[in-house]
C-alpha positions as MATLAB code, in Angstrom:
seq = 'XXXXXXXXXXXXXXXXXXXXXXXXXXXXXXXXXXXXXXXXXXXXXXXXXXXXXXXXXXXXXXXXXXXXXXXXXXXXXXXXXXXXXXXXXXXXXXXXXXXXXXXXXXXXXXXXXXXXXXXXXXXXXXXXXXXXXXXXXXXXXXXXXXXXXXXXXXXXXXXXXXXXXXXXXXXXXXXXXXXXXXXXXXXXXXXXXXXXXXXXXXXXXXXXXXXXXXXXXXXXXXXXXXXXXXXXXXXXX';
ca = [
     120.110  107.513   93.866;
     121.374  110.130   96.222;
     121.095  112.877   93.311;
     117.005  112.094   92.575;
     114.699  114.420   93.531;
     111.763  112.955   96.154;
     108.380  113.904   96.349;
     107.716  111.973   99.087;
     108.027  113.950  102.576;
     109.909  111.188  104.601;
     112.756  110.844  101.928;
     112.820  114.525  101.587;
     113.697  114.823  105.173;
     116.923  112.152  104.571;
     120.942  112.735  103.713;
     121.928  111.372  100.964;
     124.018  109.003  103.226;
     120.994  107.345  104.547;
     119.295  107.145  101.061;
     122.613  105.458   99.711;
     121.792  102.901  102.706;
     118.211  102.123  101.879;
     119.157  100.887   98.615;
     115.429  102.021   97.360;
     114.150  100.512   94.094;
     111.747  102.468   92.383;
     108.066  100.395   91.592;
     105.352  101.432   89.645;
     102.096  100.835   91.635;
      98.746   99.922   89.695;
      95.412  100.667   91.547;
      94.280   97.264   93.543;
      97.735   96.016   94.500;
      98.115   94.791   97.815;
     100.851   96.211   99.854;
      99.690   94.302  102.504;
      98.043   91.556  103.458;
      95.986   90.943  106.685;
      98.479   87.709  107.924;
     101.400   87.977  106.215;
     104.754   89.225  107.007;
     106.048   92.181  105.854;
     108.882   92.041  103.579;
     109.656   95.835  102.438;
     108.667   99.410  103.601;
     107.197  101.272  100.410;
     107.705  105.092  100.248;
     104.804  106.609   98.518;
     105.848  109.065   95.673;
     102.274  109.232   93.690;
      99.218  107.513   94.539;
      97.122  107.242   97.438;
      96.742  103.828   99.398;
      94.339  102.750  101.998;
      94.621  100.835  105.095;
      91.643   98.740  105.865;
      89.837   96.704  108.530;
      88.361   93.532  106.955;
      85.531   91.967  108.290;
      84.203   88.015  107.667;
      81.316   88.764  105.652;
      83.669   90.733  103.074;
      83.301   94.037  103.759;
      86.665   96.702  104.650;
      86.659  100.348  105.814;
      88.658  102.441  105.749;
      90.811  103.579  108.712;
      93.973  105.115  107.221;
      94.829  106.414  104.114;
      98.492  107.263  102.764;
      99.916  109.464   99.959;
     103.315  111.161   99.542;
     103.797  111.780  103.092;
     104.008  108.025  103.804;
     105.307  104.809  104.032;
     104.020  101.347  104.644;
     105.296   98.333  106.748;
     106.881  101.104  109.326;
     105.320   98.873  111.605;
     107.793   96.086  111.337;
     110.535   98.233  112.286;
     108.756   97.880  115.981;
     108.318   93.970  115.540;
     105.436   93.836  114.219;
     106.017   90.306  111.809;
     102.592   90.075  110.198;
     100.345   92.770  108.668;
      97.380   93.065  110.887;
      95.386   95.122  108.202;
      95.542   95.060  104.136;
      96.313   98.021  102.288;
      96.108   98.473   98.987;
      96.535  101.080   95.954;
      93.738  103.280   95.829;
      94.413  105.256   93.279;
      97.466  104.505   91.170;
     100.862  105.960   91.405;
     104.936  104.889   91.999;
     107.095  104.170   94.790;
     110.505  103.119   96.553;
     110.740  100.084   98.278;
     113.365   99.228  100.651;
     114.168   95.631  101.829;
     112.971   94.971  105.534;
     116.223   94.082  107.045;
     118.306   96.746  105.450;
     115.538   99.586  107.333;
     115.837   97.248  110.361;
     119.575   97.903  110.338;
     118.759  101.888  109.397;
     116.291  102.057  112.318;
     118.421  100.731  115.085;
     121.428  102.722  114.158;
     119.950  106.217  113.031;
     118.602  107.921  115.189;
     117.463  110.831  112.856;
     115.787  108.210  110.855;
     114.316  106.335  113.725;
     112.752  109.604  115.182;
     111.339  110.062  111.835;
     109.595  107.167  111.495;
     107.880  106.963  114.714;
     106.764  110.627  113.401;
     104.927  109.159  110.914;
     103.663  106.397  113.341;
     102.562  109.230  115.246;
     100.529  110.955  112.367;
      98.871  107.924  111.420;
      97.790  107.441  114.671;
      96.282  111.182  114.648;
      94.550  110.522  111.636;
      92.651  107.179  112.682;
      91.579  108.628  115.949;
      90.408  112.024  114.269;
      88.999  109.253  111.722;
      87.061  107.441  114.463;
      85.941  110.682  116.348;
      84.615  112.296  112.851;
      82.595  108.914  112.065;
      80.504  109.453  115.422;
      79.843  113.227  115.322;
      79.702  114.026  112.242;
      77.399  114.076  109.067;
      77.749  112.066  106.056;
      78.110  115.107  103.719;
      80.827  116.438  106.227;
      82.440  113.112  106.116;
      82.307  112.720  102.065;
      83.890  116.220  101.344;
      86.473  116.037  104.040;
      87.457  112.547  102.588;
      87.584  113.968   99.386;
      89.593  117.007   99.950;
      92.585  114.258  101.762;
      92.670  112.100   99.049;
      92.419  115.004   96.478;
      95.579  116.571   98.409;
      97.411  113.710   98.827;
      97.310  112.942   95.215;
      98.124  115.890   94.361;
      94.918  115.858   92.016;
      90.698  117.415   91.309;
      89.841  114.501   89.470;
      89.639  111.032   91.125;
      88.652  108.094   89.487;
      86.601  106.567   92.630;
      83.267  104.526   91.820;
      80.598  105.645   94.310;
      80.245  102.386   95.513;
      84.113  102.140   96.710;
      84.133  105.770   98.811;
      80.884  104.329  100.393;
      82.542  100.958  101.321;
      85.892  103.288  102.312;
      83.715  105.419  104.485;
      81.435  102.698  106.245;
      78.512  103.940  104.485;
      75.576  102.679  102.051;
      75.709  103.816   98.186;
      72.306  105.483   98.211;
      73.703  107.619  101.707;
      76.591  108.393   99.660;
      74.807  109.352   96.977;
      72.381  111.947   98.488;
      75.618  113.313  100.293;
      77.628  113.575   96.525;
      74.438  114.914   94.846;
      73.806  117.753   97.981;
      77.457  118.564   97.670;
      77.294  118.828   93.151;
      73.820  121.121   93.978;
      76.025  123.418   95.277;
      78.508  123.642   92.599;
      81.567  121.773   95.000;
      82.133  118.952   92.868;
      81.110  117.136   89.872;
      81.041  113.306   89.044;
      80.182  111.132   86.323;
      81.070  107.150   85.340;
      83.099  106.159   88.419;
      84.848  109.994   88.316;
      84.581  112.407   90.511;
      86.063  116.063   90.348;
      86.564  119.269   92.674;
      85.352  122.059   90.876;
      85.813  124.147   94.636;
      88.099  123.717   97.142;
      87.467  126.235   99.075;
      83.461  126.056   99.525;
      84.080  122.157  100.144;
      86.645  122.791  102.599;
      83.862  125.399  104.628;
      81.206  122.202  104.041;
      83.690  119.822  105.739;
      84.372  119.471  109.342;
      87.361  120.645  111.497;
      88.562  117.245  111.446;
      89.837  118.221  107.883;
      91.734  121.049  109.306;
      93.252  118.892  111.865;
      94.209  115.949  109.666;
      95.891  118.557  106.913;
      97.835  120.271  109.198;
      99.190  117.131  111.090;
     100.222  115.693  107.893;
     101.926  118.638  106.680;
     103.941  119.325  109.914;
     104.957  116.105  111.233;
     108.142  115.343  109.594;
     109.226  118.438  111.795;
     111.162  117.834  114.809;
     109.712  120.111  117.620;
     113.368  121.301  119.297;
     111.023  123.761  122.163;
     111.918  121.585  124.880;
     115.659  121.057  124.202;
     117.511  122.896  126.114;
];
């Protein structure tokens, strides 16, 4: 195991000691598999390697937004490494993709004992937390086309793909939103050449002009995500 090479950030960062430890198992993950269900305990951590999932809020009447999303920088059920014994939101497998999962206990152990590895978790507890308040603060300020292309620039990123096989009506229920508000916002953003869609497909024909249509809060989730496996050493003397 120790001689594989990772894509995902967090197993990137570890020794091969600590991998050897983890005993991962590699899973392929099919879109619309639950990772985790709102109530019950959480038996593994999952280390993304393809694939985006999202964490939801689930309300009575059926609906779910979106208030976290996770690609090859992440791993779910860190949260039972703090105690946590049931999963308080689902997430599930947006887009497809594979992973390594790693019995509960067997982190548990990991986590008390490493510090490197502790540290590195509650890193990633960190970022997630940056991302659902910049998630929260972006819902109330900004516009719906803002919204829609910086949602679609993270996912495209952390799939590590243009073309996303997302249904109009799922990034409206991900993003809180209507299908006809969605669809204005998509068909402003295709007017101007950004993206194209068609059949439940959508694909980023320009980065670069999307990116200057989003919102800062693109900026500020990117560069979070791709800096917080670093440990900041300024204040150690």
């Amino acid at each position: 195991m120790h001689n594989l090479t990772f894509a995902n950030t967090l197993l990137k960062r570890l020794p091969p000691s600590t991998i050897a430890r983890l005993n991962l198992h590699r899973v392929d993950l099919p879109r619309g598999r639950d990772l985790a269900v709102i109530g019950e305990r959480i038996q593994c951590l999952c280390f993304l390697e393809q694939g985006i999932g999202s964490m939801t809020t689930c309300f009575e009447n059926g609906a779910q937004v979106e208030v976290s999303m996770f690609g090859y920088e992440s791993v779910i059920g860190v949260s039972a490494l703090m105690g946590v014994k049931q999963s308080l939101n689902r997430v599930f497998m947006q887009l497809a993709g594979t992973g390594y999962t790693c019995n509960l206990q067997t982190a548990f152990v990991e986590f008390e004992s490493n510090a490197y590895f502790r540290g590195l978790m509650l890193r990633f507890v960190q970022a997630q937390l940056t991302l659902a308040m910049q998630n929260a603060a972006c819902n109330s300020s900004h516009s719906y086309e803002q919204r829609l292309a910086r949602w679609l620039l993270i996912c495209s990123e952390r799939a590590a793909q243009d073309t996303l096989e997302l249904p109009q009506e799922f990034v409206a229920e991900m993003l809180g939103s209507t299908r006809s508000t969605v669809s204005i916002a998509a068909a402003h953003l295709k007017a101007k050449r950004l993206i194209d869609y068609s059949r439940g497909h959508i694909r980023l024909i320009d980065k670069r002009g999307l990116e200057a249509e989003s919102c800062e809060c693109y900026r500020v989730v990117r560069n979070h995500l791709e800096s917080f496996a670093q440990f900041d050493t300024e204040f150690v003397t």
